[in-house]
ZABA-794569 format. One record per residue (C-alpha): residue in three letters; x, y, z. Coordinates in steps of 0.1 Angstrom, whole numbers, plus 2048, in hexadecimal, padded with zeros to 3 digits. Layout:
! ZABA-794569
ALAXYZ/...
***
This chain:
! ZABA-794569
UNK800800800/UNK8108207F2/UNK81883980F/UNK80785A80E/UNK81B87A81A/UNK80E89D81B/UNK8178C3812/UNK83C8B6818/UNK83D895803/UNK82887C7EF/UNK8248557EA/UNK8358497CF/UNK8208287C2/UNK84081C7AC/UNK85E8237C8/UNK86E8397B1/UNK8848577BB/UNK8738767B4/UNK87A88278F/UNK89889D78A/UNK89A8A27AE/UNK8778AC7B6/UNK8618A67D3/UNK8458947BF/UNK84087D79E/UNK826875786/UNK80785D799/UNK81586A7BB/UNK7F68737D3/UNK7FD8917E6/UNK7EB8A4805/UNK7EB8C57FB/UNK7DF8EB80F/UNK7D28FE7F1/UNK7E49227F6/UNK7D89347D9/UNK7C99357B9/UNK7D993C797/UNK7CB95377D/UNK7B893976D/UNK7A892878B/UNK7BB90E797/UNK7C490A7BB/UNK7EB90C7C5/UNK7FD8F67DC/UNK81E8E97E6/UNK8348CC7F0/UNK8538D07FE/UNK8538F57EA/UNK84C8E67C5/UNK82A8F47BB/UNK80A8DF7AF/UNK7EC8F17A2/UNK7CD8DB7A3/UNK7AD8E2792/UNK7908E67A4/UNK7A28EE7C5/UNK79890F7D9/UNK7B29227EF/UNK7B0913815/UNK7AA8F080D/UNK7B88D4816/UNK7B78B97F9/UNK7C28987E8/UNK7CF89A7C9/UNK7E08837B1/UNK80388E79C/UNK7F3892779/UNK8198A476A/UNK8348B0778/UNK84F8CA769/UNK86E8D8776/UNK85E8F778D/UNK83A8ED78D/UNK8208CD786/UNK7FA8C6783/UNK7E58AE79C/UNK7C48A179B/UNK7AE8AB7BA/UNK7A18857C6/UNK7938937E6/UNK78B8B07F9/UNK7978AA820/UNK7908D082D/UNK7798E4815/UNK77990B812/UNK75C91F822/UNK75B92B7FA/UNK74F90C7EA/UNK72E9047E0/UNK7208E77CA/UNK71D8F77A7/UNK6F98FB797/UNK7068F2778/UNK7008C6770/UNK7208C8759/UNK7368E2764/UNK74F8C776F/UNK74C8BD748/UNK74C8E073A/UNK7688F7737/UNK753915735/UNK75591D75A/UNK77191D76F/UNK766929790/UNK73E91B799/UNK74B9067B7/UNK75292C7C7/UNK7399407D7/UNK73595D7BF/UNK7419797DC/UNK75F9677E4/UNK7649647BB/UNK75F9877BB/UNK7799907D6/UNK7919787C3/UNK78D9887A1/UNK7989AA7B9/UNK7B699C7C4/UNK7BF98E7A2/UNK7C19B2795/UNK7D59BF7B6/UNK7EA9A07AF/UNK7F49A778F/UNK7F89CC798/UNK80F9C77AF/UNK8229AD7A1/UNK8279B677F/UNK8229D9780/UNK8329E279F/UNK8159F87AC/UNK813A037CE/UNK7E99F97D9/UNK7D6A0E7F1/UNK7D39F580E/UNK7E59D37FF/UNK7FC9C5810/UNK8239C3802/UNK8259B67DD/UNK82698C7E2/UNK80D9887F7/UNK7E897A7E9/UNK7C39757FE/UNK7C19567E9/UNK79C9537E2/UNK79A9777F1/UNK78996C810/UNK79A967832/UNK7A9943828/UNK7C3949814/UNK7E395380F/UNK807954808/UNK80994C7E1/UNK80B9697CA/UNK7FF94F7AE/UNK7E39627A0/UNK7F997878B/UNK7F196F768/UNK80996274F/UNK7FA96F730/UNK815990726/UNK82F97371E/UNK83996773C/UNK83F93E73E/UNK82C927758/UNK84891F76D/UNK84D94876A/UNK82F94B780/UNK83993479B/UNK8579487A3/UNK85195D7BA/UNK83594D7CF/UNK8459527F3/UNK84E97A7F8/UNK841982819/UNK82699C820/UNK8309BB824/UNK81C9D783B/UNK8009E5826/UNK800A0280F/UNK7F7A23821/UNK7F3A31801/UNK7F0A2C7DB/UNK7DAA1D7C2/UNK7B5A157CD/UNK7A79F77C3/UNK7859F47C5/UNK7709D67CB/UNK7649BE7AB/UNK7439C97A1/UNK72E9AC79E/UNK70B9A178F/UNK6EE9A27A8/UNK6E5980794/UNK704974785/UNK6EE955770/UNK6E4959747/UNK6F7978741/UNK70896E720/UNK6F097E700/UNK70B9696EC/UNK70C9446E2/UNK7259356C9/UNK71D90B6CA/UNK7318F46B9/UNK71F8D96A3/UNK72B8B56A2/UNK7208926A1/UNK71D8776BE/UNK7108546B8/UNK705860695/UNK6EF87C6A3/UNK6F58A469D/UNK7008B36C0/UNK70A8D56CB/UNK7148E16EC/UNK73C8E76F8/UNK7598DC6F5/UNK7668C3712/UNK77D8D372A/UNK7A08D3718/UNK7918C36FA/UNK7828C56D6/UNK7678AE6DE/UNK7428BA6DD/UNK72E8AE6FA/UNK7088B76F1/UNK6F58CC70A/UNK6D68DC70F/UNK6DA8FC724/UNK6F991172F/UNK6ED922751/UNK703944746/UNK6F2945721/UNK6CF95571E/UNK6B3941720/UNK6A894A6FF/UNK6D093F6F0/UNK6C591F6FF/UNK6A691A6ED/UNK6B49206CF/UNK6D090E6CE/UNK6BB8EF6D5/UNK69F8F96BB/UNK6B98F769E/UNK6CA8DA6AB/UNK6A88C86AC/UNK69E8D1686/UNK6BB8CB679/UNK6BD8A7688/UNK6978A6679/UNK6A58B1657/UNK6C389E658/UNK6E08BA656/UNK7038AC658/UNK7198BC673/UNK73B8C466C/UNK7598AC675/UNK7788BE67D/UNK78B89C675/UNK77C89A654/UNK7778BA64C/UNK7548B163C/UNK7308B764A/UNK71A8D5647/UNK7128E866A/UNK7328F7679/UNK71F909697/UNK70291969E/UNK70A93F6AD/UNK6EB9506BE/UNK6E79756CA/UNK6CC9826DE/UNK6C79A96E5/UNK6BE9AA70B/UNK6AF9CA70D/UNK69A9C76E9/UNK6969A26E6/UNK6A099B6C5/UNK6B197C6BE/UNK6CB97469F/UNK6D7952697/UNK6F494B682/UNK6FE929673/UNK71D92266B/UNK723909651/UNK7418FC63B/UNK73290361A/UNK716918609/UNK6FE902600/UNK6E78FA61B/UNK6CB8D9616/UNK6AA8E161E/UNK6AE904624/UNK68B90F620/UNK67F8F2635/UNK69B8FD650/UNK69392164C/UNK67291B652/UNK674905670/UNK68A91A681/UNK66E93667C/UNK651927687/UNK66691D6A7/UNK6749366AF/UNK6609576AA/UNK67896B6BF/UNK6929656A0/UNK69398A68C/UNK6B397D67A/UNK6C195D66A/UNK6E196365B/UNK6FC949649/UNK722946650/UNK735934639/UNK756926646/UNK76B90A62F/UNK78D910643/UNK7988F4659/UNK79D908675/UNK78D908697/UNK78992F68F/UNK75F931693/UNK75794A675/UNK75C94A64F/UNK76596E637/UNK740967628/UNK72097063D/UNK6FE97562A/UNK6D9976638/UNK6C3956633/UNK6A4969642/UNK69C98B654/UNK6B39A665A/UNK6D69AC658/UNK6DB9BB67F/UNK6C79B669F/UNK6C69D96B3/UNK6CF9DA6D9/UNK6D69F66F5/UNK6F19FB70A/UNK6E4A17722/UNK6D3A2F70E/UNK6E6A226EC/UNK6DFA126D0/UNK6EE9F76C1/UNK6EB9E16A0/UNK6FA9C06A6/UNK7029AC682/UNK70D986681/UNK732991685/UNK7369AE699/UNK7449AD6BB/UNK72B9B86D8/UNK7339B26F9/UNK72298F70A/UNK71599F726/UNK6FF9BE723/UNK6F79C3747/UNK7219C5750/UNK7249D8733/UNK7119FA740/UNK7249F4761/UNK7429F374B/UNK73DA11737/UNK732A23751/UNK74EA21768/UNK762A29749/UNK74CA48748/UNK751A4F76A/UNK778A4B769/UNK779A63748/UNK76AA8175E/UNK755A8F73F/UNK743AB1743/UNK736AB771C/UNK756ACD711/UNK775AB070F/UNK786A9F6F1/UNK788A7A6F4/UNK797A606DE/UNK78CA396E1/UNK7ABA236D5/UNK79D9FF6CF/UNK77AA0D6CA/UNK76A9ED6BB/UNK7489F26AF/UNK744A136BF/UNK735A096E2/UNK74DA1F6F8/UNK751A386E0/UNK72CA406E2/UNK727A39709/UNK742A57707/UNK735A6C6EB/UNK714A71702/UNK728A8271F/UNK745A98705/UNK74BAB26ED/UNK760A996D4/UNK768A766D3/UNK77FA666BC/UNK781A426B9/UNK797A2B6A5/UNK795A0569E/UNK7AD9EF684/UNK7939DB675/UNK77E9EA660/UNK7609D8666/UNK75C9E6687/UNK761A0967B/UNK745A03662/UNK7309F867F/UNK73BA15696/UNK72FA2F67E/UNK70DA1D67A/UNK70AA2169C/UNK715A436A2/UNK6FAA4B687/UNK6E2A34695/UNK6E0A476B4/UNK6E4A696A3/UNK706A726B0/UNK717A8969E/UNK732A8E6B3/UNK747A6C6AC/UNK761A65694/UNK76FA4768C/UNK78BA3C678/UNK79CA1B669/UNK7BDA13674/UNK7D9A0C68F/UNK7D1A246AD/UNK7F8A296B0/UNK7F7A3468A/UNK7D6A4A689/UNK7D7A576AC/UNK7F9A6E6A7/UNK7E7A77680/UNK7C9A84694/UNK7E3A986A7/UNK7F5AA768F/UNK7D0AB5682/UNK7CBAC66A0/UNK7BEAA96B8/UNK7C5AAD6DB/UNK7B3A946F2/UNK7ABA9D714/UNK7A4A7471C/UNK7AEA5870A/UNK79CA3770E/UNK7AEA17705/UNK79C9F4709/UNK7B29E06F5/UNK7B19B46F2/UNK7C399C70A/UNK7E39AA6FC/UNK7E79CD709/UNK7ED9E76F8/UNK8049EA6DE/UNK8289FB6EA/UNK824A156CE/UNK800A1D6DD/UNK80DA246FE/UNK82DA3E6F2/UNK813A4C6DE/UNK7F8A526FD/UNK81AA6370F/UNK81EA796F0/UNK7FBA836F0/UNK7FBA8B715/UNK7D5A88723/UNK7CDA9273F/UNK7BAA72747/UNK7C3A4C73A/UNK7A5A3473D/UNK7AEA11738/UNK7959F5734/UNK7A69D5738/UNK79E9B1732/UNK7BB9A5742/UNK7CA9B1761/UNK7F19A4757/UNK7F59BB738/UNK7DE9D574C/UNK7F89D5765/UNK8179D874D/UNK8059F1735/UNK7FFA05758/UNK825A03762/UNK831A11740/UNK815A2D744/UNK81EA35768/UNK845A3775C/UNK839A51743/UNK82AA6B75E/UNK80AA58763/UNK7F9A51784/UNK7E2A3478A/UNK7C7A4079F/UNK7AEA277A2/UNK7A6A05794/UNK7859F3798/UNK7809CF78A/UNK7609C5779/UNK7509A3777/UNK7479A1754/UNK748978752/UNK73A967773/UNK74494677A/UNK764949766/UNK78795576F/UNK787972756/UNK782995766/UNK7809B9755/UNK7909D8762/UNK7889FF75F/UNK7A7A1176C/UNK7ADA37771/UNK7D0A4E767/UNK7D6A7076A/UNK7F3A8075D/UNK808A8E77A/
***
């Protein structure tokens, strides 16, 4: 009978000596305290100071786990069984969440995820920006889940500007220092009253089980559909559909497509559903033109589903896992569904990007608002303006705003928008912000704010010299990801910027994603 050890050592079932030195091999079962939680949600603990994370673990357990793979600084375990649970944990609502790999984070009571999302931006912060925070104790130190269990891995720092796993593990033990007397705030993570069927977005993927057309998600760490009925953070309505089309197209016997293969018809079926008008597109994405029974599907689909203002086509041929084709052209209905974001307008077509969750949204835009300090007389220029949804939030609050997007698509949408709403005080233009902001300059342009809410990336180095060249008197940066938040920040504050305050928003509950709104002035 194998010998089990804990935090300190492990049971070896083959008698071996640990691999290249370390403390633990592959099959080892280990007792583990879980002393943090990395950026993407799995628990941290230790043996004998070589780091394990283990999915499904929350900070201040105690667990079994089994050595899954082990590298030179770090490994993964399987949690077999939980010995001390966290005050944190519930049972998740969701029948296949342990299936799924939507969510991340439903075995956590939605306040503690809340506080954790928090500390995951002061984290980061700290740690890869080397900002001081109002009240947080010395850089290294981490409230785990963000409740009272916790603490002492700074593990939640996320590795996504470049930085290697084994890069993140460093690091892990700096003492706490006192906390800050002073420097940036941080404000709690503004949550969702009910944090259930906020997404107005689905994209399923089609495939075939036991001979029968299926659609649901993709198996945690996988390519393989597993069918389901209802997603408990999509609409109700997204739900309904999705199993409407699925049903009629089993009835009229449309082929689903095989990545393997690359043959079959139905790629995915991508639903969108304005929350504050009700109307409802539906997109279907297929590898080819030519679609069987169209009229019959068409119809179908209509009778079912009166909601339904649009049905659109989305050719895709490419053998990619990329979900949408160049070609788009409307089976039925119109070409855009129209929702609101406070008192704007938007029209929504098959491609354009809108954000999944129109409640967070306003809470969004409006703290971005709030941070911009707008009284009707400033010039303000969104970089990374997309469709036009911050640009307008803005446009009803200054004298000017200027936004600029590189893919023209968007722009095409934004200026819809702006003349949707009959705002005449917008322009947008095509192009790199680094490239058209300093043009706008040299024709006179001189911004009193500049917004930036750019991808996962950051922003682009040339973006940030330019934002120093321009010299705003207020920076507002919307951030979908608190590491390149944090190192944008850094180069910003090393220009004569000051971060003032910083206040997290939960734009995807249940998941380990978290949006930022932060506030610079120029000193």
């Amino acid at each position: 009978m194998s010998k089990q050890r804990s935090g300190r050592s492990a049971s070896r079932r083959d008698g071996s000596a640990p691999a290249a030195g370390l403390p633990v091999n592959k099959n080892d079962e280990v007792m583990l305290d879980i002393i943090g939680m990395t950026h993407e949600g799995e628990g941290v603990g230790r043996v004998e100071g070589f780091t394990l994370f283990v999915q499904g673990a929350l900070p201040g357990e105690k667990v079994r786990a089994k050595v899954l793979k082990t590298k030179k600084q770090y490994g993964y375990a399987k949690l077999l069984e939980l010995v001390q649970a966290s005050g944190d944990r519930i049972q998740p609502p969701c029948p296949i969440y342990d299936q799924c790999g939507g969510c991340q984070l439903q075995h956590m009571d939605y306040t503690a995820q809340l506080a954790w999302k928090r500390q995951l931006v002061v984290d980061n912060l700290q740690r890869i920006g080397k900002l001081q925070i109002m009240g947080a104790p010395g850089r290294g130190a981490i409230a785990g889940s963000g409740g009272a269990e916790g603490a002492a891995a700074n593990l939640t720092a996320g590795a996504e500007i470049g930085a290697s796993d084994g890069d993140n593990v460093a690091d892990v033990s700096a003492s706490a220092a006192g906390a800050q007397a002073d420097g940036i705030i941080v404000r709690p993570t503004l949550g969702m009253d009910e944090p259930w069927r906020y997404r107005n977005k689905a994209q399923v993927p089609i495939g075939v089980t036991d001979g029968g057309l299926v659609g649901g998600f993709y198996a945690r760490g996988s390519h393989r559909i597993v069918d389901m009925e209802t997603c408990l953070i999509q609409h109700e309505h997204n739900d309904d559909v999705v199993a409407a089309v699925k049903r009629i197209g089993r009835e009229l016997g449309i082929s689903a497509y095989d990545e393997e293969t690359g043959r079959g018809l139905l790629r995915h079926v991508v639903v969108k559903k304005a929350f504050r008008t009700g109307e409802m597109m539906l997109v279907l994405v297929t590898n080819g033109r030519d679609i069987p029974h169209l009229d019959a599907w068409i119809g179908s689909i209509r009778e079912a589903l009166p909601q339904v203002e649009s049905i659109c086509q989305n050719v895709n041929t490419q053998r990619t896992n990329v979900i949408f084709g160049s070609e788009t052209r409307v089976l039925w209905g119109r070409d855009v569904i129209y929702d609101y974001i406070g008192d704007v307008q938007f029209a929504i077509s098959a491609r354009s990007f809108y954000q999944v969750n129109p409640a967070q949204t306003e809470v969004l835009y409006g703290k971005t608002v709030e941070y911009a300090g707008l009284t009707g007389n400033e010039t303000v220029i969104d970089a990374y303006c997309g469709i036009g949804t911050i640009s307008l939030f803005l446009a009803q609050h200054a004298a000017k705003v200027y936004g600029v997007e590189i893919v023209p698509e968007a722009i095409e949408d934004a200026r819809s928008n702006a003349k949707l709403n009959g705002m005449k005080n917008v322009v947008f233009e095509v192009g790199a912000s680094e490239d058209v902001i300093p043009n706008w300059k040299e024709q006179g342009v001189t911004p009193d704010v500049i917004v930036v809410d750019p991808p996962r990336k950051g922003c682009d180095p040339r973006l940030l010299e330019t934002i120093l060249a321009m010299k705003p008197e207020r920076v507002v940066y919307v951030s979908c990801n608190p590491s390149t938040l944090a190192r944008d920040l850094r180069v910003l504050e090393d220009g004569g910027y000051k971060t003032v305050e910083v206040t997290p928003v939960d734009m995807f509950p249940h998941t380990v994603h978290v949006e930022s709104v932060a506030l610079l002035v120029r000193e």
